[in-house]
VMD Tcl script that builds the backbone (N, CA, C; Angstrom):
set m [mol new atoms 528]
animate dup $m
set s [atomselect $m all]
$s set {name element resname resid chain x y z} {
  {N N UNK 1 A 67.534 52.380 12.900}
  {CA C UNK 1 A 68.118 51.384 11.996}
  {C C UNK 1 A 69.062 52.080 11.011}
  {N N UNK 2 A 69.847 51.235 10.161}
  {CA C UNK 2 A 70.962 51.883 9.516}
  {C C UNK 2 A 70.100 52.571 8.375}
  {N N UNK 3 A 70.697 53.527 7.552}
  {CA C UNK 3 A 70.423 54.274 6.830}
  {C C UNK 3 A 71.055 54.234 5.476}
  {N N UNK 4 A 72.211 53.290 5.390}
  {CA C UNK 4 A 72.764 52.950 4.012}
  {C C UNK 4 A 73.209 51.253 4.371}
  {N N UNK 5 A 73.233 50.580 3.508}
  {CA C UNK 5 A 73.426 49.540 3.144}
  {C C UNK 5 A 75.288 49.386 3.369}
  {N N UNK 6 A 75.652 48.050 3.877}
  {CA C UNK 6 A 76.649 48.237 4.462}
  {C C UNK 6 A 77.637 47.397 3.251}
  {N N UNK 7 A 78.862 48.103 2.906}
  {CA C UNK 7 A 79.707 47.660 1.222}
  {C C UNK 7 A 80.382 46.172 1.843}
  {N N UNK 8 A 79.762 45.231 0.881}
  {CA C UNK 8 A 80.482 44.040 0.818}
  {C C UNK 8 A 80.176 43.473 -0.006}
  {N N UNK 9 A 81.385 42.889 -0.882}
  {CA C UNK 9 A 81.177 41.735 -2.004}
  {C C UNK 9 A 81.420 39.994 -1.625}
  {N N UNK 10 A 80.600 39.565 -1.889}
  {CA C UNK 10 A 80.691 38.090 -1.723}
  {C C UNK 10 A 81.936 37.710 -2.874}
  {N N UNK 11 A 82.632 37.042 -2.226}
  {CA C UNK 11 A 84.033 35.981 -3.170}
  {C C UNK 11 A 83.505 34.897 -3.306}
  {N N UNK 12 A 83.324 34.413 -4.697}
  {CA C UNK 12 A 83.329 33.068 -4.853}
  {C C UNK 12 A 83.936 31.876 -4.260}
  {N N UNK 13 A 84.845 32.026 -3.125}
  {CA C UNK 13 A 85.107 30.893 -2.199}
  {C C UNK 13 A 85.040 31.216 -0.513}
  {N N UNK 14 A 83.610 32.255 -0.670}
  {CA C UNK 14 A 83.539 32.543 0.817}
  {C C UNK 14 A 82.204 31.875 1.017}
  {N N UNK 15 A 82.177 31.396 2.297}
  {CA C UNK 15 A 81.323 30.452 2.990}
  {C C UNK 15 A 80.283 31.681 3.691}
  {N N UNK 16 A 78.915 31.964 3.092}
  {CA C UNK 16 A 78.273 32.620 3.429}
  {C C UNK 16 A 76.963 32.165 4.779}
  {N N UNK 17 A 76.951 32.696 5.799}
  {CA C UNK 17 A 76.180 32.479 6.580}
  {C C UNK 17 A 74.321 33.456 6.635}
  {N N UNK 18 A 74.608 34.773 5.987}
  {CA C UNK 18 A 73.744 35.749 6.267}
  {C C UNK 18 A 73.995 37.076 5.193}
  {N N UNK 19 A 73.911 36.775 3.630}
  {CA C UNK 19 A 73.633 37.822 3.280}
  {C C UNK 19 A 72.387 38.022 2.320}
  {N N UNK 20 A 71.490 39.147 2.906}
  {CA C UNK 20 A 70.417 39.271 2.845}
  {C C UNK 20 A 69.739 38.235 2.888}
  {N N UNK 21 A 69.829 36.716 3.174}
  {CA C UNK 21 A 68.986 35.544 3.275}
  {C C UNK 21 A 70.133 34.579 3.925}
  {N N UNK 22 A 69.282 33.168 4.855}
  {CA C UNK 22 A 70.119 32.590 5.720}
  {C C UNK 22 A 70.536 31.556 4.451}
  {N N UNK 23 A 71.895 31.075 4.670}
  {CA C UNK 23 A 72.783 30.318 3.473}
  {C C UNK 23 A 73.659 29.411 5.135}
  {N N UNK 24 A 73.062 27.938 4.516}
  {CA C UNK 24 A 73.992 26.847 5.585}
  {C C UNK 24 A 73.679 27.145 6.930}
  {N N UNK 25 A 72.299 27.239 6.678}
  {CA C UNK 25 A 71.620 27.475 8.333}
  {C C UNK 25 A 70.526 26.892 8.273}
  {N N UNK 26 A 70.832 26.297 9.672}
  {CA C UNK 26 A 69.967 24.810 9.897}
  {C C UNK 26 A 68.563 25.594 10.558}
  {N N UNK 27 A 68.713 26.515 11.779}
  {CA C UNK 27 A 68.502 27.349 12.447}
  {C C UNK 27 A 68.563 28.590 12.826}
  {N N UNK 28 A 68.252 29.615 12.220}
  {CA C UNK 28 A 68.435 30.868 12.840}
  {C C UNK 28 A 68.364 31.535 13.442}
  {N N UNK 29 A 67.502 31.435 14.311}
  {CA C UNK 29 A 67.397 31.375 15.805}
  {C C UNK 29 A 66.870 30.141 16.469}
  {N N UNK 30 A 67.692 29.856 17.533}
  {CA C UNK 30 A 67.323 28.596 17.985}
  {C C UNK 30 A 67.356 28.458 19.595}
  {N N UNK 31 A 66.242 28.108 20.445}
  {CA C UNK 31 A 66.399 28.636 21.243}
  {C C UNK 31 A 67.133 28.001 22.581}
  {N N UNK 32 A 67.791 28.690 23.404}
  {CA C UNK 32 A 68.683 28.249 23.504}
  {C C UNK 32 A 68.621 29.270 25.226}
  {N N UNK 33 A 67.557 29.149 25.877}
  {CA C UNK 33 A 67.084 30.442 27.093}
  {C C UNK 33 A 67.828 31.812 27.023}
  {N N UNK 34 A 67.700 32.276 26.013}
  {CA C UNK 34 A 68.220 33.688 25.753}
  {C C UNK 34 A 67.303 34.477 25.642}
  {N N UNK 35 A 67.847 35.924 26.079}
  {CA C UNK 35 A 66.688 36.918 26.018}
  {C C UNK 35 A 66.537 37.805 24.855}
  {N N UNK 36 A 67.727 37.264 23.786}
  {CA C UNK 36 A 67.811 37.886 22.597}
  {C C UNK 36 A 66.605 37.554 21.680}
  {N N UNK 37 A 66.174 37.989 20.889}
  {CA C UNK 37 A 64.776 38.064 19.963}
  {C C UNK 37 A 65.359 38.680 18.630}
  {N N UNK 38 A 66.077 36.785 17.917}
  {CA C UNK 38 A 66.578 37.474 16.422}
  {C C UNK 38 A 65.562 37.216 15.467}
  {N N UNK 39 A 65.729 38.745 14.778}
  {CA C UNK 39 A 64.586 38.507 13.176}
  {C C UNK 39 A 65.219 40.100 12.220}
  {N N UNK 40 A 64.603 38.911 11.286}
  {CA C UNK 40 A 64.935 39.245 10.008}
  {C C UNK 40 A 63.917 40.470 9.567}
  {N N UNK 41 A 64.869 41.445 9.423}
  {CA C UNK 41 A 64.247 42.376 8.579}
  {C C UNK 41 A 64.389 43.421 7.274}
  {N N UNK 42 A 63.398 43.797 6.688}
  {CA C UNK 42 A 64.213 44.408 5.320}
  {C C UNK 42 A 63.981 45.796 5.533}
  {N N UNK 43 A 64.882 46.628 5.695}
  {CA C UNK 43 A 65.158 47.941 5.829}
  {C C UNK 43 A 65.322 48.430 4.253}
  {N N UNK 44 A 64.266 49.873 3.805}
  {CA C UNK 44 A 64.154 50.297 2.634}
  {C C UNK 44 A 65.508 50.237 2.087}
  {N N UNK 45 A 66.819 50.970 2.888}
  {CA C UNK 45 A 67.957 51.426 2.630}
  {C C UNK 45 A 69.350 50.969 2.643}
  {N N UNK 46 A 68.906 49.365 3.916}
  {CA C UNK 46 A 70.105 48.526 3.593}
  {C C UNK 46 A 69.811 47.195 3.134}
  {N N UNK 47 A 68.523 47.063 3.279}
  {CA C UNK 47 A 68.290 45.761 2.649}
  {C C UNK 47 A 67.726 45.022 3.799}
  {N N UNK 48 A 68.087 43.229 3.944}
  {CA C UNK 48 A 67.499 42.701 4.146}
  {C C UNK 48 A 68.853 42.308 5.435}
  {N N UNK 49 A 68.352 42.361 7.014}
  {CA C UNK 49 A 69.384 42.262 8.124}
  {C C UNK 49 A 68.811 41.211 9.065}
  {N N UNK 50 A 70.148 40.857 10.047}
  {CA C UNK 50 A 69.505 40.423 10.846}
  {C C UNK 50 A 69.540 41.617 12.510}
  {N N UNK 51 A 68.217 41.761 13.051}
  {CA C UNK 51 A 68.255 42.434 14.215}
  {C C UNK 51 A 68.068 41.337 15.386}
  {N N UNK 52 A 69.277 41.901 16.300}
  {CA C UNK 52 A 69.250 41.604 17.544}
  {C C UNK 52 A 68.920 42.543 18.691}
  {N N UNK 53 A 67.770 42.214 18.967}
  {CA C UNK 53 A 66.684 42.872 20.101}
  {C C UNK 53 A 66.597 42.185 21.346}
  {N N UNK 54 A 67.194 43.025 22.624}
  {CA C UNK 54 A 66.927 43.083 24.147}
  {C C UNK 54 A 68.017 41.591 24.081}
  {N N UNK 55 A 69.270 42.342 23.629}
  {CA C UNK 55 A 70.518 40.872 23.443}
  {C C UNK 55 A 71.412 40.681 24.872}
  {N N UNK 56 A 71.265 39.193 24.797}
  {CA C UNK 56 A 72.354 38.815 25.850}
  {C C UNK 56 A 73.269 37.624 25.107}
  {N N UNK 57 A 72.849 36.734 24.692}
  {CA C UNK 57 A 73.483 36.141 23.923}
  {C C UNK 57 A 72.598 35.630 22.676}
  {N N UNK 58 A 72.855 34.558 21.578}
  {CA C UNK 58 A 72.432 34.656 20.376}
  {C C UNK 58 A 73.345 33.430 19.592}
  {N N UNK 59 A 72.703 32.380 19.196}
  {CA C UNK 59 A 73.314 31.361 18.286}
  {C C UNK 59 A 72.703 31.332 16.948}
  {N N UNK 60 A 73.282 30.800 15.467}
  {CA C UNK 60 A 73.006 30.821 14.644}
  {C C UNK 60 A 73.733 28.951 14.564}
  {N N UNK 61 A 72.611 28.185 14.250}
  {CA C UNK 61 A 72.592 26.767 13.932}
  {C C UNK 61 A 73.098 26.505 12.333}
  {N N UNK 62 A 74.740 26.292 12.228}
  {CA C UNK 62 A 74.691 26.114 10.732}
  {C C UNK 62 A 74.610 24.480 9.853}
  {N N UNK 63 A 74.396 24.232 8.880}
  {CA C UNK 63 A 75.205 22.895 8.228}
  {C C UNK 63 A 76.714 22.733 8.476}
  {N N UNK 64 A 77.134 21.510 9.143}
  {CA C UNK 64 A 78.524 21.667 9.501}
  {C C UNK 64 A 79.399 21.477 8.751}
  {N N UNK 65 A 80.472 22.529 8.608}
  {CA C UNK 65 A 81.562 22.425 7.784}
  {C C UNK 65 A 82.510 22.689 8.015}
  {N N UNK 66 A 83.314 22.243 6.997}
  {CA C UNK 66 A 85.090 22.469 7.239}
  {C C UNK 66 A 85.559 23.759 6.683}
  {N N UNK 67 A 85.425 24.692 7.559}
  {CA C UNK 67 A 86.284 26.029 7.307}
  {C C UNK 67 A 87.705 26.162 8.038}
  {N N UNK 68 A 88.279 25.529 7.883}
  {CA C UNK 68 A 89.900 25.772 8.054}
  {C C UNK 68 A 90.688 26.030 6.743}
  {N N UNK 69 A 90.319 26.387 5.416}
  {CA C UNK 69 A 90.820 27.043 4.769}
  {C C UNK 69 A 90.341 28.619 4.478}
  {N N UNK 70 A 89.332 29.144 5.405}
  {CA C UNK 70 A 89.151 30.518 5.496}
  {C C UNK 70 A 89.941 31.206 6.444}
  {N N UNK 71 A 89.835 32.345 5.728}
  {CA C UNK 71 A 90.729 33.847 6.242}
  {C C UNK 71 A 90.176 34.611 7.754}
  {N N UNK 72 A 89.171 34.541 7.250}
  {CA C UNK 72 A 88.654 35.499 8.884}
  {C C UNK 72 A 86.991 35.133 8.797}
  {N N UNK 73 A 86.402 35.523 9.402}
  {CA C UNK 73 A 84.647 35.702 9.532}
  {C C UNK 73 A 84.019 37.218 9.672}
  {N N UNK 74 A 83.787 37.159 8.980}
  {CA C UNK 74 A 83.201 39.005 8.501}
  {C C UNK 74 A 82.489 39.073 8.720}
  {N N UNK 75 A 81.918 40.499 9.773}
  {CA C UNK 75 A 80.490 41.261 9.889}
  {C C UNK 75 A 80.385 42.623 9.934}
  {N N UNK 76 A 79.340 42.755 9.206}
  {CA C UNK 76 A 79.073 44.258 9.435}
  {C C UNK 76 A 78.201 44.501 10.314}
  {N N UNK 77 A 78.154 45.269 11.300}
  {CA C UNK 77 A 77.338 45.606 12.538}
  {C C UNK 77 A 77.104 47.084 13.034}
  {N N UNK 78 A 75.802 47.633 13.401}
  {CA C UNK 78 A 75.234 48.639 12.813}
  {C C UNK 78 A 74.524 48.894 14.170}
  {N N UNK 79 A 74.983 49.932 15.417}
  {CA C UNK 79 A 74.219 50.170 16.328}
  {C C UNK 79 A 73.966 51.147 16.700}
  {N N UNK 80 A 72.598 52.081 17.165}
  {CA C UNK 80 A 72.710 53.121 17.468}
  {C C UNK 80 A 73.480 53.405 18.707}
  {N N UNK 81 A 73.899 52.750 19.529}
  {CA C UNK 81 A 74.875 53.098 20.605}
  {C C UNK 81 A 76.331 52.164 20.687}
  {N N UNK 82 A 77.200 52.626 21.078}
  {CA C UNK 82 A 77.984 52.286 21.533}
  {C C UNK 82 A 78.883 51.255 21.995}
  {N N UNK 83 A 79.754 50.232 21.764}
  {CA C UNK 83 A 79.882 49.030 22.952}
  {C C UNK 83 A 80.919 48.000 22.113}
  {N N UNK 84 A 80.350 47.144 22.813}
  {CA C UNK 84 A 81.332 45.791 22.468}
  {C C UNK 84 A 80.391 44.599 22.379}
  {N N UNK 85 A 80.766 43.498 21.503}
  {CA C UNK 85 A 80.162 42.111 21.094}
  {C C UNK 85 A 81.068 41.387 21.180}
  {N N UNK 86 A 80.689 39.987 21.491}
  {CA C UNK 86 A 81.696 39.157 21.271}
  {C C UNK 86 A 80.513 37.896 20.287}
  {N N UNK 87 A 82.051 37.186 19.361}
  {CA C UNK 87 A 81.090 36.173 18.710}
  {C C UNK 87 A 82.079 35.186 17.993}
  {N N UNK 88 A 81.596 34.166 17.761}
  {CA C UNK 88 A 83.127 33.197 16.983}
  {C C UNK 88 A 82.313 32.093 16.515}
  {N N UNK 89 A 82.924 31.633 16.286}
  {CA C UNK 89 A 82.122 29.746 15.869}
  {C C UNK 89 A 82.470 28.767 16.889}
  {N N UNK 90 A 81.635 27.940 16.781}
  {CA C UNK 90 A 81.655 26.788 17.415}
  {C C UNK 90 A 81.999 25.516 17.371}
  {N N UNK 91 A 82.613 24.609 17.410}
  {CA C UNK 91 A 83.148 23.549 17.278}
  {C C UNK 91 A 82.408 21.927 17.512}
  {N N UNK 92 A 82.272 20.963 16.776}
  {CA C UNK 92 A 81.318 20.028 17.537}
  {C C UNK 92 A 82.608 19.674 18.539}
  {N N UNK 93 A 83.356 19.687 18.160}
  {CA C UNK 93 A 84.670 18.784 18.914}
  {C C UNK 93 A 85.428 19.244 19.995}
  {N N UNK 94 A 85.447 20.819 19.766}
  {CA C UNK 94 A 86.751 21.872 20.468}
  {C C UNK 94 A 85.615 22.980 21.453}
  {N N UNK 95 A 84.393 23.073 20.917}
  {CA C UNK 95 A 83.239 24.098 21.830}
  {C C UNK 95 A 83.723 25.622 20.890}
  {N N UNK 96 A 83.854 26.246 21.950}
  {CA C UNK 96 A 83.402 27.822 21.299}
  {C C UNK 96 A 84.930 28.535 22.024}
  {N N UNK 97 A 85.067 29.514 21.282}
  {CA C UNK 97 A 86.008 30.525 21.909}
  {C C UNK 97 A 85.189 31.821 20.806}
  {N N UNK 98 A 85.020 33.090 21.600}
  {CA C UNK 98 A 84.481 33.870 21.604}
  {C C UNK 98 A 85.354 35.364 21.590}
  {N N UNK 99 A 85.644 36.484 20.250}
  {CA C UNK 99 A 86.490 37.018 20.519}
  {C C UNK 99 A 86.103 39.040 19.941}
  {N N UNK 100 A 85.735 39.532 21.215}
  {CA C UNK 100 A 85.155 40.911 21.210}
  {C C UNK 100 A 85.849 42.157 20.677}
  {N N UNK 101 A 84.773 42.455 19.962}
  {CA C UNK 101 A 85.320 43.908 18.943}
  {C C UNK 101 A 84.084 45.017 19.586}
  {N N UNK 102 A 85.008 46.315 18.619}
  {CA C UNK 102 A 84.315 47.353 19.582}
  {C C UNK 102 A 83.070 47.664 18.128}
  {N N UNK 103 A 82.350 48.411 18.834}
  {CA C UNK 103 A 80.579 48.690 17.744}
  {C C UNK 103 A 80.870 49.990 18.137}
  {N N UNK 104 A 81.108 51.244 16.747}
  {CA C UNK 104 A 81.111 52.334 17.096}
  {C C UNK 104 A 79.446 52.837 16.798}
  {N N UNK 105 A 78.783 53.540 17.432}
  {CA C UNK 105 A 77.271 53.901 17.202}
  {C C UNK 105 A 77.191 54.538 15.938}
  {N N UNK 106 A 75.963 54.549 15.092}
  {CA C UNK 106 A 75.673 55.267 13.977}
  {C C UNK 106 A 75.973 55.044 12.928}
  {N N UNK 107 A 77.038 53.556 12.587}
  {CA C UNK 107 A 77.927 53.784 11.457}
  {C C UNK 107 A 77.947 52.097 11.564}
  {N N UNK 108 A 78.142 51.728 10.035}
  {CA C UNK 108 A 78.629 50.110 9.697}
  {C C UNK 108 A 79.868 50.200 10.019}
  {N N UNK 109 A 80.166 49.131 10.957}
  {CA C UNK 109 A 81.442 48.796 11.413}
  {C C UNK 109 A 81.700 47.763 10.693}
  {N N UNK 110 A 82.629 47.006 9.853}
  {CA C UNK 110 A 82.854 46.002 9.222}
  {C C UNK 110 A 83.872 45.204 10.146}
  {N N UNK 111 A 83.848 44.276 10.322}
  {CA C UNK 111 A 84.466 43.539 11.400}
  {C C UNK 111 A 85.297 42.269 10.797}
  {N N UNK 112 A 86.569 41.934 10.467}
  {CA C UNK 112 A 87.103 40.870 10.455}
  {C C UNK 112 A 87.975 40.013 11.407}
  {N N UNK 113 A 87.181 38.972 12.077}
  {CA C UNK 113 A 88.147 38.649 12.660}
  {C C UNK 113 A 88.778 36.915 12.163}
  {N N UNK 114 A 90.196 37.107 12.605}
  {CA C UNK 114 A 91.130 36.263 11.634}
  {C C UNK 114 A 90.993 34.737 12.404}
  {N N UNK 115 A 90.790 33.785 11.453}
  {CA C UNK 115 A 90.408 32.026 11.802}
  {C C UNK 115 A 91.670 31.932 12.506}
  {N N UNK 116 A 92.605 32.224 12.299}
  {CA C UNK 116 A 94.106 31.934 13.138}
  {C C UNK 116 A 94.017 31.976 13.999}
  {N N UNK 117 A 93.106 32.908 14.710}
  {CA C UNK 117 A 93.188 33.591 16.506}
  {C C UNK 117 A 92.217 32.376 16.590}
  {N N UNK 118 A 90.572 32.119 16.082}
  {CA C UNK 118 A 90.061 31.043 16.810}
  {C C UNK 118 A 91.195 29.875 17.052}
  {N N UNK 119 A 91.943 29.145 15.834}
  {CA C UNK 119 A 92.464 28.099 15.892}
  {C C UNK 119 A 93.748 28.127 16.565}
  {N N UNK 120 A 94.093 29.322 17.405}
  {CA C UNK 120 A 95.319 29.150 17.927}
  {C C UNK 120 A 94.599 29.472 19.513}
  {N N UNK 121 A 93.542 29.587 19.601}
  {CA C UNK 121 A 92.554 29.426 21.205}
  {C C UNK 121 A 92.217 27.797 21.319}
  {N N UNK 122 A 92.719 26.846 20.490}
  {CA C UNK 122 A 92.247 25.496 20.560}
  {C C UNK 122 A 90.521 25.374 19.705}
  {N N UNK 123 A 90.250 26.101 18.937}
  {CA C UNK 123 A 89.215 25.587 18.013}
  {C C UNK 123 A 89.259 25.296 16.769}
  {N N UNK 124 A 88.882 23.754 16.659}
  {CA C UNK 124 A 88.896 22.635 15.463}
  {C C UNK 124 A 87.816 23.186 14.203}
  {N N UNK 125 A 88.766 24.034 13.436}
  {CA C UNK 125 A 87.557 24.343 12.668}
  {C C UNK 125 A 87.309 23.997 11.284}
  {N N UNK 126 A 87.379 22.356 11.282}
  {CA C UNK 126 A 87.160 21.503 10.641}
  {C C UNK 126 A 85.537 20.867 10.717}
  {N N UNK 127 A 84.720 21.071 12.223}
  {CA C UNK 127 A 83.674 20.825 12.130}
  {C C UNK 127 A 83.163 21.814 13.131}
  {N N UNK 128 A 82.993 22.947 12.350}
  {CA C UNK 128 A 82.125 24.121 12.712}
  {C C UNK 128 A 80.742 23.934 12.363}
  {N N UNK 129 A 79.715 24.131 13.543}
  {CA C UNK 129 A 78.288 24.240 13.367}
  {C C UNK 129 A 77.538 24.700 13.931}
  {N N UNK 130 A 77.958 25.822 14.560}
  {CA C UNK 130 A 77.505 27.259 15.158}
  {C C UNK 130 A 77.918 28.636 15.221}
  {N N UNK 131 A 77.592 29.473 15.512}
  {CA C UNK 131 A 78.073 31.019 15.400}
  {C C UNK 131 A 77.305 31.447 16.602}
  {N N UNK 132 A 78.379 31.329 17.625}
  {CA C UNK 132 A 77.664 32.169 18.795}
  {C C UNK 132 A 77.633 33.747 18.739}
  {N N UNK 133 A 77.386 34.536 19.668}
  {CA C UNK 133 A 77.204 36.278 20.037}
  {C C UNK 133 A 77.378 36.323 21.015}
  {N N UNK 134 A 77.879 37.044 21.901}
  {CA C UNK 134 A 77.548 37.274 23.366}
  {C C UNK 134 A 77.776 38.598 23.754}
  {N N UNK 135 A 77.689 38.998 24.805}
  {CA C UNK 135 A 77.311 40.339 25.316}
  {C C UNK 135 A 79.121 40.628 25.573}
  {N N UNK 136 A 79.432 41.942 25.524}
  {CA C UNK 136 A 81.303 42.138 25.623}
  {C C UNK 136 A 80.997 43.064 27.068}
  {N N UNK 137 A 82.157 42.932 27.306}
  {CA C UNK 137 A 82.628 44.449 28.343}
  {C C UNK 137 A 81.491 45.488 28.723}
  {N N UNK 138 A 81.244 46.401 27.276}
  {CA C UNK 138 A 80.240 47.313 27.552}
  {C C UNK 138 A 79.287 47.115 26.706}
  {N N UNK 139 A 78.312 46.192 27.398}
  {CA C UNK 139 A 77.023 45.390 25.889}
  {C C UNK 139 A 76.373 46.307 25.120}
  {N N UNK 140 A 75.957 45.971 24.235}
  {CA C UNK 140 A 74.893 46.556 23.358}
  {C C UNK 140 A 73.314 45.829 23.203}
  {N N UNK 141 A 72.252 46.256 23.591}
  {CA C UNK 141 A 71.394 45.543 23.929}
  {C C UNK 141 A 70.494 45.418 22.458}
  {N N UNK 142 A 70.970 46.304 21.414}
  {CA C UNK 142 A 70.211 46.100 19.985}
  {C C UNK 142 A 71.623 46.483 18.999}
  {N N UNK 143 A 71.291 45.843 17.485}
  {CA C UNK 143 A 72.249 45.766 16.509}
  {C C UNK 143 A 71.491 44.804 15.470}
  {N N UNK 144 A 72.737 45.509 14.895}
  {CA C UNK 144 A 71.798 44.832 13.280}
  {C C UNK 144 A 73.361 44.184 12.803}
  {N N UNK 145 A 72.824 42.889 11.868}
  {CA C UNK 145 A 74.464 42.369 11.264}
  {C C UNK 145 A 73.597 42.366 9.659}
  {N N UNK 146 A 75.016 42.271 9.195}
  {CA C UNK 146 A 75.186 41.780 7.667}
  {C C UNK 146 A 75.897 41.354 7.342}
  {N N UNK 147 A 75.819 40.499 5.826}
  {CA C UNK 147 A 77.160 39.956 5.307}
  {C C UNK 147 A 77.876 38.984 6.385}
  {N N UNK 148 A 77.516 38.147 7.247}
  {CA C UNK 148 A 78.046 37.332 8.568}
  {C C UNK 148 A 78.881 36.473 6.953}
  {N N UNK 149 A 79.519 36.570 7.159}
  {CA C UNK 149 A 80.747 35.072 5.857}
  {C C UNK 149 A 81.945 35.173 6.654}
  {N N UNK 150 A 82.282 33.595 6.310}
  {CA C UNK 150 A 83.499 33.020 6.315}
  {C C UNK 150 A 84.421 33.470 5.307}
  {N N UNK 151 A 85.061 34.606 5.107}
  {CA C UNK 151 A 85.949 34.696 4.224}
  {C C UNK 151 A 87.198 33.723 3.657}
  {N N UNK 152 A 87.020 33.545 2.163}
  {CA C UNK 152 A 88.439 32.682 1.934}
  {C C UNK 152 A 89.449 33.442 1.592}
  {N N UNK 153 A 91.028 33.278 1.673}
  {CA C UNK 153 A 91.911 34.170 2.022}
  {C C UNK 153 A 91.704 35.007 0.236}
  {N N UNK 154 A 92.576 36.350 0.151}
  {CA C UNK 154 A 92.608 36.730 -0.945}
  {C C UNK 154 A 93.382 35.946 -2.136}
  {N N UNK 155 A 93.324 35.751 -3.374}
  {CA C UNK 155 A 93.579 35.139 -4.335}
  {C C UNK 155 A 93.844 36.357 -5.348}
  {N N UNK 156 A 94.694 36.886 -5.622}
  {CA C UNK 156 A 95.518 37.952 -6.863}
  {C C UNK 156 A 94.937 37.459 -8.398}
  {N N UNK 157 A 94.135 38.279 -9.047}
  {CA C UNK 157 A 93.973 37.862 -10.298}
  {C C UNK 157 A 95.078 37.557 -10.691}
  {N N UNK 158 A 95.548 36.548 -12.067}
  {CA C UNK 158 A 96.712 36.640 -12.844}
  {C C UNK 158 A 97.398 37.859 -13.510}
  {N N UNK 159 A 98.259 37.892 -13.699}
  {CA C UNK 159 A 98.836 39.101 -14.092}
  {C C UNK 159 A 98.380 38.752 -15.796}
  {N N UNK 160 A 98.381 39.867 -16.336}
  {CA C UNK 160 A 98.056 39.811 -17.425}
  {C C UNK 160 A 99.469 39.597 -18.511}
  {N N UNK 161 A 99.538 38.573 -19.546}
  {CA C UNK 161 A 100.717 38.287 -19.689}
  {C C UNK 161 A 101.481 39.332 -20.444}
  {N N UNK 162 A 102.407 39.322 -20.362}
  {CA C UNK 162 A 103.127 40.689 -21.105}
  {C C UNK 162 A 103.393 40.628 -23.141}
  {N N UNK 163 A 102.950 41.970 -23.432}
  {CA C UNK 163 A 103.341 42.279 -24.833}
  {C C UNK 163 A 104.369 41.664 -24.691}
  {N N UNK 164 A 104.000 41.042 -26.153}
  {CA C UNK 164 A 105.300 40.643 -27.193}
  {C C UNK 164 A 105.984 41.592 -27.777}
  {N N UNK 165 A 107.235 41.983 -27.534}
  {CA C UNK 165 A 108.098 42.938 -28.509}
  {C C UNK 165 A 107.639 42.885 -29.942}
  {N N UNK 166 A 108.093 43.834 -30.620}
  {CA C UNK 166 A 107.708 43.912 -32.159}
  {C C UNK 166 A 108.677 44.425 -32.663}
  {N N UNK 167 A 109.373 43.527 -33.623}
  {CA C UNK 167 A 110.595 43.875 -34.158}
  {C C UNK 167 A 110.575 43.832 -35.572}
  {N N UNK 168 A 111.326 44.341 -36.321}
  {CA C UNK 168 A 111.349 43.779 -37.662}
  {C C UNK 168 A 112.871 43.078 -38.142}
  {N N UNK 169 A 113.055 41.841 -38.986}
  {CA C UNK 169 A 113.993 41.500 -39.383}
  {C C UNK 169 A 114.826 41.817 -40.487}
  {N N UNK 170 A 115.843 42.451 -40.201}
  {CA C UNK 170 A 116.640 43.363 -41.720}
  {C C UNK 170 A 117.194 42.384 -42.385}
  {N N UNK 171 A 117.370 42.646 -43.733}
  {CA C UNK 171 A 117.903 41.769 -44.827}
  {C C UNK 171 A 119.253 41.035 -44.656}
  {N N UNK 172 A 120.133 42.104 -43.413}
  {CA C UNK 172 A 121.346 41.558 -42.599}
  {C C UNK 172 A 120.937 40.279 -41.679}
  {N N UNK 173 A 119.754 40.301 -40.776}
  {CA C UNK 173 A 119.114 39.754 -39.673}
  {C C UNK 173 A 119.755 38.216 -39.729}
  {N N UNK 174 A 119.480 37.306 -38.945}
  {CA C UNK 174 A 119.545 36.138 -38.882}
  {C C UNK 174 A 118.572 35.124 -37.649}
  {N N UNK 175 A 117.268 34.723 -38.452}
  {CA C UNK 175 A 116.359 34.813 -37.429}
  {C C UNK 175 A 117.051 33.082 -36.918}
  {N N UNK 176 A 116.554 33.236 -35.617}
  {CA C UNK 176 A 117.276 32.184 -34.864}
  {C C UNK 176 A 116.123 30.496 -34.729}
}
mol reanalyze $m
mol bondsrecalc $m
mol representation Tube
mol addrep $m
């Protein structure tokens, strides 16, 4: 299992699915004839994950919502070997499109992938209410996630407004 806790800050307009506790989940594992066996566990050092054990595929049942104003869907994923995952959301309307990143072994991989690519594969993601997984190219049969969110795009603090000059008015002056 991982050995440090994997860096992510929650944004106040990101749609959280899985950090350290399930958020807008109807179901967290739900079964669905898979040979995957998801559970929750709290590791001294990263906290509180979800592990996917003896995986082939894997759904997460959410409250359905309208995420078409998010940026990407973020995970951090944590395997001792090697491979590829695939995973996306689901659509009540449009179904699933599913889109695979690589899992380097030993190390939090932070993973964003961008809502544009689902919604330009034909998924309506106006009524999202699943988060599939599935096995990629070269599977990984165990992994750990974190931080699973819907990211909302970045937002620039305000600039801070600029000093006022400081002048003084001479006895010549003529203030306007």
């Amino acid at each position: 299992s991982p050995a440090t806790a994997a860096e992510f800050t929650l944004g106040a307009d990101d749609a959280a699915v899985y950090v350290d506790a399930p958020v807008n989940v109807t179901n967290l594992d739900p079964w669905w004839d898979q040979a995957t066996d998801l559970t929750e566990v709290t590791d001294t050092e990263a906290g509180k994950l979800l592990k996917f054990s003896n995986f082939n595929y894997q759904g997460i049942e959410l409250v359905q919502q309208d995420l078409s104003g998010k940026d990407a869907l973020h995970l951090d994923v944590w395997s001792a070997t090697t491979g590829t995952i695939k995973v996306g959301p689901v659509s009540t309307s449009t179904g699933e499109h599913l889109i695979e990143f690589n899992v380097t072994a030993g190390q939090w991989n932070p993973i964003d992938l961008d809502m544009a690519d689902f919604e330009a594969a034909g998924i309506d993601l106006t009524d999202i209410f699943q988060i599939k997984f599935d096995t990629g190219t070269t599977p990984v049969s165990e992994f750990y996630v974190d931080n699973l969110v819907f990211t909302a795009p970045y937002v620039a603090p305000p600039a801070s407004p600029a000093t006022a000059a400081e002048f003084t008015l001479g006895a010549d002056d003529a203030a306007v």
